[in-house]
N, C-alpha and C positions, 0 to 999 in steps of 0.2 A: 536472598529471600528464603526463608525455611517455609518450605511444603511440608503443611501436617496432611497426616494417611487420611484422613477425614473430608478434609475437601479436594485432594487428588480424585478420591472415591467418585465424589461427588462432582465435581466437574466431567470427571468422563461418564456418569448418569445421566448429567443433564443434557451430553449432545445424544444421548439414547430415548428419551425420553416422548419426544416426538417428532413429529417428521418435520413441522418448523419451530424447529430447537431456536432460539436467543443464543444471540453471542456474547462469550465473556468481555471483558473490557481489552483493549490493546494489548494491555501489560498482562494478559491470561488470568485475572481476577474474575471473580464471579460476581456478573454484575448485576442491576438492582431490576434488568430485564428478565435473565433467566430467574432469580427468588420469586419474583409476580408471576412468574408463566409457571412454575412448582406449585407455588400458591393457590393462584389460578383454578391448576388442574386437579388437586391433591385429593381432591372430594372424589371424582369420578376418575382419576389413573391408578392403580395400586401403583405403579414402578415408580410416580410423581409422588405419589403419598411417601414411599419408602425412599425417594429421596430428599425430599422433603425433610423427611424424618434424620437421616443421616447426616444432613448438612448443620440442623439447627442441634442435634447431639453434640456434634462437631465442635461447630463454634461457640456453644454454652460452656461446656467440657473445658476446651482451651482456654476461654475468658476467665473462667474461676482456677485451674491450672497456675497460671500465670499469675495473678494476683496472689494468688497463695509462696508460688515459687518466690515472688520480686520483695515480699513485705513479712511472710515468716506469718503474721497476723491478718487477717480480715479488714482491710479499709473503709468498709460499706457497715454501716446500718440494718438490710439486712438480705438476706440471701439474693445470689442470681435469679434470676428466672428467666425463662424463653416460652414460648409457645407461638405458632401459626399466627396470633392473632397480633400480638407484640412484633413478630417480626413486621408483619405488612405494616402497623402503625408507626414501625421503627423506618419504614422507607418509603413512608406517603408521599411524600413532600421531595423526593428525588426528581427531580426534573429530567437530566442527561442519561437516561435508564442505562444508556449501552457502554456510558465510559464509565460509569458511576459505581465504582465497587458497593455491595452491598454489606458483606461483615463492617467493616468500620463505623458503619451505618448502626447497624446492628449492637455491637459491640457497646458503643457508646449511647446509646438507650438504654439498654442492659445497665450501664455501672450508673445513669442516672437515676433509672425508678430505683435500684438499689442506695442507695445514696450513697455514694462512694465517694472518700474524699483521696484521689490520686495525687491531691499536692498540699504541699505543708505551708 
């Protein structure tokens, strides 16, 4: 598994964060618990806003990264995008908050409003 510097950052943020920090998923994923409790707090914590902030850099960053790395050209229609409000919409519907990685979650909302065709 490759740890990007972005959600290492951000994982040990999050158990800084408040005194009843969410746990990542078993497998040390950042689960769809701690993003809601980031979320949550981001309005009234600066350290939760600025992780907040760090993690959705993060994983936008990487997602367009990657697509560019693997296809050389753009797959999608039209650009990435991320913000606060896409991500909570991107992990409404999560039920198991605590085992439930949240990037993938993420990720794959991202390449949908984008329209991204990932297979031929």
């Amino acid at each position: 598994m490759l740890v990007r510097p972005a959600h290492a950052i951000c994982a040990v943020l999050l158990l800084t964060t408040t005194a009843h920090a969410q746990p990542s998923t078993s497998r040390g994923q950042i689960s769809v618990a701690q993003v809601r409790a980031m979320l949550d707090q981001a309005a009234t914590n600066p350290t939760a806003r600025q992780t907040l902030t760090a993690y959705l850099a993060g994983t936008g960053e990487t997602a367009g990264w990657l697509l560019d790395a693997a296809r050389g050209l753009s797959p999608c229609a039209r650009r990435l995008t991320l913000d606060a409000q896409q991500a909570r919409d991107a992990i409404a519907s999560a039920t198991a908050a605590t085992e439930t990685p949240a990037t993938p979650l993420i990720i794959r909302d991202m390449l949908k409003r984008a329209g991204c065709r990932l297979t031929e």
